[in-house]
C-alpha positions in Angstrom: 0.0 0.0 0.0 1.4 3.0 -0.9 0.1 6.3 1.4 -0.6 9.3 -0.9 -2.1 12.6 0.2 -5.3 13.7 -0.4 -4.5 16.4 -2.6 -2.0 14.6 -5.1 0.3 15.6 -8.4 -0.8 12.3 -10.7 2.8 12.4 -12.2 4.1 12.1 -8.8 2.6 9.0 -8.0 3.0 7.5 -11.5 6.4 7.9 -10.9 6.5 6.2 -7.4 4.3 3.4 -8.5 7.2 2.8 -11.4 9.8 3.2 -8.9 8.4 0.5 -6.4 7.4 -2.0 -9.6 10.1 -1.5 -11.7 13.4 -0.5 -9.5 12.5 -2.3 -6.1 10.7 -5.3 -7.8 7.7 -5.3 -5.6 5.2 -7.6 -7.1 2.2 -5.3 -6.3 1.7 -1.7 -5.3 -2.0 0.0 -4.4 -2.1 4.2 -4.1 -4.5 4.6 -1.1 -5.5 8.1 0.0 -4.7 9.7 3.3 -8.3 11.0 4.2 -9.3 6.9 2.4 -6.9 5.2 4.6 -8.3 7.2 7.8 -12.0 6.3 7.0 -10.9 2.9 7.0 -9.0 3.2 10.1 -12.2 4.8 12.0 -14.2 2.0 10.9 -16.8 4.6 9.3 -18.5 4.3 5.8 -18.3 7.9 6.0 -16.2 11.0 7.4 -15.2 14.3 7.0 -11.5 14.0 7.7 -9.4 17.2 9.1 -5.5 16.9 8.6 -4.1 19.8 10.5 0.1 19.7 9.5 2.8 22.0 10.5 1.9 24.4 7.8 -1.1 23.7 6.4 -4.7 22.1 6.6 -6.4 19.5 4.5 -10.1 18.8 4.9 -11.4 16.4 2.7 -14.9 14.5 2.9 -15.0 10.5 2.1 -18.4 8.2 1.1 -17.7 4.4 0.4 -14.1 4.5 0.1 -14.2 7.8 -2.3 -12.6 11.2 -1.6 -14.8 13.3 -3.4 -12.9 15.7 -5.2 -15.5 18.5 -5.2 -14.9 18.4 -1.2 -11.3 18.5 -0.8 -9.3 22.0 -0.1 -6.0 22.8 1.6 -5.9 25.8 3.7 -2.6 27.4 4.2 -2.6 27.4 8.2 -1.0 24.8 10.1 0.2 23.7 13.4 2.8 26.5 13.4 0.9 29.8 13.1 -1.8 28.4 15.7 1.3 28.0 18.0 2.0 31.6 16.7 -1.0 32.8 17.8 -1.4 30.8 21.3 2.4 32.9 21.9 0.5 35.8 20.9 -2.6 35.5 23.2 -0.7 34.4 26.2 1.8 37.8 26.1 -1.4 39.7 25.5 -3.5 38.1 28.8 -0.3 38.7 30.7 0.8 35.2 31.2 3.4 34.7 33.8 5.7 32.6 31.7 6.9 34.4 28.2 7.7 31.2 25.7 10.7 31.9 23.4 9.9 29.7 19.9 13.9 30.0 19.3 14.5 27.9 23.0 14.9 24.6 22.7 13.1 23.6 25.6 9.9 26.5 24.8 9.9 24.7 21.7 9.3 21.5 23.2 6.5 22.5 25.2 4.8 24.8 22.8 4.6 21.6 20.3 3.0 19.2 23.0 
């Protein structure tokens, strides 16, 4: 099984499929979908699936095993502008601690 995103370049995954048939010999190889392979996962016929990343957001809406591509859109906030903003709000409300994104150890903890 081979784990594509949601939002996918076909040439991109023509070209992997070639490289796992042809190069590494696999016998088989079968493209599944992110937001397909989570429905499964969930055990749901059908989902609305929400991938929040590090700098960006997928939603995407699945029905019997298809990612309808009328629902699918990538928004381009992620993980790290809502950690942006929670720094933000917390120097605003006075919060007693001041997190420094460049500090290892802030970084840490502002990712947990």
């Amino acid at each position: 099984i081979l784990l594509i995103p949601s939002v996918y370049n076909r040439s991109h995954v023509k070209h992997l499929i070639n490289l796992l048939l042809v190069n590494l010999r696999f016998q088989a190889a079968f493209p599944l979908q992110e937001d397909v392979a989570a429905t499964f996962g969930s055990g749901s016929p059908v989902s609305c699936v929400v991938d929040i990343g590090h700098e960006k957001t997928t939603v995407s809406c699945v029905e019997d095993a298809i990612s309808h591509p009328s629902s699918r859109f990538t928004l381009q906030i992620g993980g790290s502008l809502i950690r942006d903003v929670f720094i933000q709000l917390s120097r605003f409300q006075g919060f007693p601690y001041n997190p420094d994104p460049s500090s290892l150890q802030d970084f840490v903890l502002l990712n947990q």
